[in-house]
C-alpha positions as CSV (number, residue, x, y, z in Angstrom):
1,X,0.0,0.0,0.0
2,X,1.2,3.7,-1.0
3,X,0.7,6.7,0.7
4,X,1.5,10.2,-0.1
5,X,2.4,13.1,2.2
6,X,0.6,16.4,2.7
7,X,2.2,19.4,1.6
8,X,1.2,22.2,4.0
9,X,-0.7,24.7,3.1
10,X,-1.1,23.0,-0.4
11,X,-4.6,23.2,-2.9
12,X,-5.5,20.2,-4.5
13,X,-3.5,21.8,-7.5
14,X,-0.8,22.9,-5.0
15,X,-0.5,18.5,-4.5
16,X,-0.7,17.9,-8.2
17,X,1.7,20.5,-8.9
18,X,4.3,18.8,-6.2
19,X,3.2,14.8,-7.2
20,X,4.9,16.3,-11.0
21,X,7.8,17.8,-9.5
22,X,8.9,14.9,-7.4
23,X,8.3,16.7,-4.3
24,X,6.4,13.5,-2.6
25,X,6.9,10.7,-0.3
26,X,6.0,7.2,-1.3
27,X,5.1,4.8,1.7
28,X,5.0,1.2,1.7
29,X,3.0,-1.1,4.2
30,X,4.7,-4.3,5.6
31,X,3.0,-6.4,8.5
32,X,4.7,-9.8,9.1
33,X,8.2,-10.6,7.2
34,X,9.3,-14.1,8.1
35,X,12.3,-15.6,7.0
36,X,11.0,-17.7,4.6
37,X,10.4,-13.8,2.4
38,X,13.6,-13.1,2.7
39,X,13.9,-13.0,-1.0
40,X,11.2,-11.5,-2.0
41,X,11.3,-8.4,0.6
42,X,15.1,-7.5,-0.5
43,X,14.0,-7.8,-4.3
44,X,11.5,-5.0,-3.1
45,X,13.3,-2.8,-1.2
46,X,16.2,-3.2,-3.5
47,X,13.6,-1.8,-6.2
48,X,12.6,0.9,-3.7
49,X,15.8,2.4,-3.1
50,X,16.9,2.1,-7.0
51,X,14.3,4.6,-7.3
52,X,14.0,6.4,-4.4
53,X,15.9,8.1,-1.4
54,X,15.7,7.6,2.3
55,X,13.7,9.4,4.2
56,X,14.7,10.0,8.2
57,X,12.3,11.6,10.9
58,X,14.6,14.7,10.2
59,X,13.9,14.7,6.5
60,X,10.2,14.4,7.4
61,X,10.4,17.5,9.7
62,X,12.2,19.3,7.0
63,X,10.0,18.5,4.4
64,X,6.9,18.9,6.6
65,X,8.7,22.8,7.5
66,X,9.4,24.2,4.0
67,X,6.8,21.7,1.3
68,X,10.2,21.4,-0.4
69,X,11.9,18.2,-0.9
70,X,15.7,18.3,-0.4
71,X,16.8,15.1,-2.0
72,X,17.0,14.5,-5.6
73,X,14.9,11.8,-5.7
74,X,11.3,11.2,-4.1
75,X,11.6,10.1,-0.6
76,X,10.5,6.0,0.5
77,X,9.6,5.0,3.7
78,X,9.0,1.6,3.9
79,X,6.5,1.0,7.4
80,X,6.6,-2.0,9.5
81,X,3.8,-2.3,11.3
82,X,3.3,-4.3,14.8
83,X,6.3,-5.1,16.2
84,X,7.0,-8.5,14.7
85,X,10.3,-10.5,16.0
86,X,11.0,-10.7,12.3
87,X,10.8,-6.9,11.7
88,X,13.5,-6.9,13.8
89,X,15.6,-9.7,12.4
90,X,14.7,-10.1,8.6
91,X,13.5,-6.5,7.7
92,X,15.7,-4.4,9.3
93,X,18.8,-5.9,8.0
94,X,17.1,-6.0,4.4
95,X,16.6,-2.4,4.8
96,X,19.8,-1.6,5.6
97,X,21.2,-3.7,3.1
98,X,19.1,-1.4,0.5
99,X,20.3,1.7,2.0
100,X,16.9,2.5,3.1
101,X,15.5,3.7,6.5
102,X,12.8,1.7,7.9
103,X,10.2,3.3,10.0
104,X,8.8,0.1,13.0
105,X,5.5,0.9,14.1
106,X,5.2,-1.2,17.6
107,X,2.4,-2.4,19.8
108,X,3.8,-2.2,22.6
109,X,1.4,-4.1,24.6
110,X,2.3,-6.8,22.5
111,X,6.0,-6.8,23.5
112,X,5.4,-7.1,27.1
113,X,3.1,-10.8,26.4
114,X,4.8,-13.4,27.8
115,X,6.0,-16.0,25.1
116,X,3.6,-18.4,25.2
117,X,0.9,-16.3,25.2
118,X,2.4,-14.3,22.0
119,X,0.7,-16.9,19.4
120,X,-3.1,-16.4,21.2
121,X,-2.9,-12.8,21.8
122,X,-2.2,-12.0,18.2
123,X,-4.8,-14.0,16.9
124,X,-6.8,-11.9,19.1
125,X,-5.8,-8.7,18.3
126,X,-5.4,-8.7,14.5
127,X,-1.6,-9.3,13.9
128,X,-1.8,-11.5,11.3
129,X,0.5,-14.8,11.5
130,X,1.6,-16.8,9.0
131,X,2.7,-20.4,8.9
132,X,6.2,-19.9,9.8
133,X,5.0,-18.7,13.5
134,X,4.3,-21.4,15.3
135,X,2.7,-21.6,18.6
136,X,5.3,-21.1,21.5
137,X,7.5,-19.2,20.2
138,X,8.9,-15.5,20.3
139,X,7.1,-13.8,17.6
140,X,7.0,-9.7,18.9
141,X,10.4,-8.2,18.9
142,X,12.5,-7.4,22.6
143,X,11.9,-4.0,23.9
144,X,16.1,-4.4,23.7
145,X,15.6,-5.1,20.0
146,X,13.5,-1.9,19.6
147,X,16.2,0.1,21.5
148,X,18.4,-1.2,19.3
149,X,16.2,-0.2,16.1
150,X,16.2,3.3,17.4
151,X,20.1,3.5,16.6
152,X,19.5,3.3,13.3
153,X,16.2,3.6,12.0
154,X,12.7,5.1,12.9
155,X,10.7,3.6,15.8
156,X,7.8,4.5,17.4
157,X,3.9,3.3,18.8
158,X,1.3,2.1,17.2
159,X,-1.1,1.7,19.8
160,X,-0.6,-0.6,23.0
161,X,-2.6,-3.3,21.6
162,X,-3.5,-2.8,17.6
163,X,-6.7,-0.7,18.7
164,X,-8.3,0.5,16.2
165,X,-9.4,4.4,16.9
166,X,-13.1,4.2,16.7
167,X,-12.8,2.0,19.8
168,X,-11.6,3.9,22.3
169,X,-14.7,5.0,24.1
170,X,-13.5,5.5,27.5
171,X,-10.4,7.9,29.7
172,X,-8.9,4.8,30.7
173,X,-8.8,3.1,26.9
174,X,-7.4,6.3,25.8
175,X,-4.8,6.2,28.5
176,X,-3.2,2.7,27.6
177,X,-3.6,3.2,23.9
178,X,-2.3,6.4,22.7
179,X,-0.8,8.4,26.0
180,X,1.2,5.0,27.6
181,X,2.6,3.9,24.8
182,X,4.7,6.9,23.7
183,X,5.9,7.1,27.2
184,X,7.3,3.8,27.1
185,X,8.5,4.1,23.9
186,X,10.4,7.0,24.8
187,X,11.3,5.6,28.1
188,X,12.8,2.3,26.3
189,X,15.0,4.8,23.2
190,X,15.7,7.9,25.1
191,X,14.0,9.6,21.9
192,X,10.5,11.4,21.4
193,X,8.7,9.1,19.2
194,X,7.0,11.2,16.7
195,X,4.2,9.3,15.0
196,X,1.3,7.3,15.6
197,X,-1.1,5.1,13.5
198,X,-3.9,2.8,14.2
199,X,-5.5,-0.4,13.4
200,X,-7.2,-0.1,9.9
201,X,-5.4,3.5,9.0
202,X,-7.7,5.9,10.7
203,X,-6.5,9.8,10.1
204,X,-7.0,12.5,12.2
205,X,-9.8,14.1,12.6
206,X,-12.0,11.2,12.6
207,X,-12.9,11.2,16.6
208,X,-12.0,14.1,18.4
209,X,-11.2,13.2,22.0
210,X,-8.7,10.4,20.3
211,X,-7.5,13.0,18.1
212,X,-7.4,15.6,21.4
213,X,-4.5,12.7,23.3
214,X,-3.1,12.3,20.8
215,X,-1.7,15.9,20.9
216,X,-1.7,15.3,24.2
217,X,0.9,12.5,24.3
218,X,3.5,14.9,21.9
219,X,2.9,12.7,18.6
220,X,3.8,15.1,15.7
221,X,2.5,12.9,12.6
222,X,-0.1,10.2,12.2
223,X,0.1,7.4,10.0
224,X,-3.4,6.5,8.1
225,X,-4.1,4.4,5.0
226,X,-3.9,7.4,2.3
227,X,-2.0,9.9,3.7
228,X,0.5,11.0,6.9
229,X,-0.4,13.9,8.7
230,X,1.3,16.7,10.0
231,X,-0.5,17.6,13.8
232,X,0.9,21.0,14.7
């Protein structure tokens, strides 16, 4: 799935005008990467970064400041979404390998589930498993992993437990959804995690005491299925 960013300020002929002069970003969804798409996910990404530059949190913020793109090429950002074991230990390398900078979007909540609860808990919460995760074992990376992620590439919450937004109905949901997890997240990478998405791509300005925490917690960009959003 692709994404494009907005252009602040921009007219619908301000976007079209920037979409021709290469002044966009191109996202791409991942959810599980096991092993045995090792192949196949370097053959992408490879693609990706033949054709595209790298885009940092910094180059986000730049581009997000001025509507002007600084690289020669149209910026990539390749999203992993959930906090998969194999994000960690398949996609990241792959990414690196390309050049590119991945961006992880964790559930955090599903970190902190003991191991052999990891297989039940995603089957309950929408993080789609594959036949290559097998009942038992690890399958959400180490909050050690994601500290190590931070070193290098773009980490930061996507809800405490795959919520999606329309379901937070109470303070308390709220709480351990959207304000917890940045705290840990920051807590965990001694950064300020800057973006937020949720299950099934929400935007911004769909439900307003969500959207009203999420300012609250400090998140600067949120993630949805068609576009990323700058909340300043």
């Amino acid at each position: 799935m692709t994404q494009h960013a907005e252009v602040p300020g921009a007219s619908f002929t301000g976007h079209e005008r920037a979409f021709r002069e290469g002044r966009f970003l191109r996202v791409v969804n991942y959810h599980n990467t096991p092993e045995a798409d090792t192949e196949k996910v370097r053959a992408e990404l490879r693609s990706l970064a033949e054709r595209f530059d790298p885009v940092t949190l910094e180059d986000l913020d730049a581009f997000r400041a001025t509507g002007e793109w600084h690289k020669s090429r149209p910026g990539i950002i390749p999203v992993f979404y959930e906090g998969y074991r194999n994000n960690a230990e398949v996609a990241a390398p792959l990414a690196e390998e390309a050049g590119l900078t991945g961006w992880f979007f964790i559930c955090t909540a599903f970190l902190d589930v003991p191991v052999a609860e990891q297989f039940d808990y995603a089957n309950a919460h929408n993080i789609d498993l594959v036949p290559e995760d097998r009942e038992g074992d690890r399958l959400a990376m180490t909050w050690d992993q994601v500290a190590d992620l931070s070193t290098r590439h773009v980490v930061t919450p996507h809800t405490a437990s795959h919520a999606s937004a329309a379901s937070l109905e109470t303070d308390e949901a709220i709480r351990y959804e959207v304000l917890e997890p940045k705290r840990r997240m920051d807590e965990v990478t001694g950064q300020d995690a800057a973006c937020t998405a949720f299950l099934w791509g929400t935007p911004f300005g769909t439900n307003p005491r969500v959207d009203a925490a999420v300012r609250e917690a400090g998140y600067r960009y949120q993630f949805s299925n068609t576009m990323v959003q700058y909340l300043g």
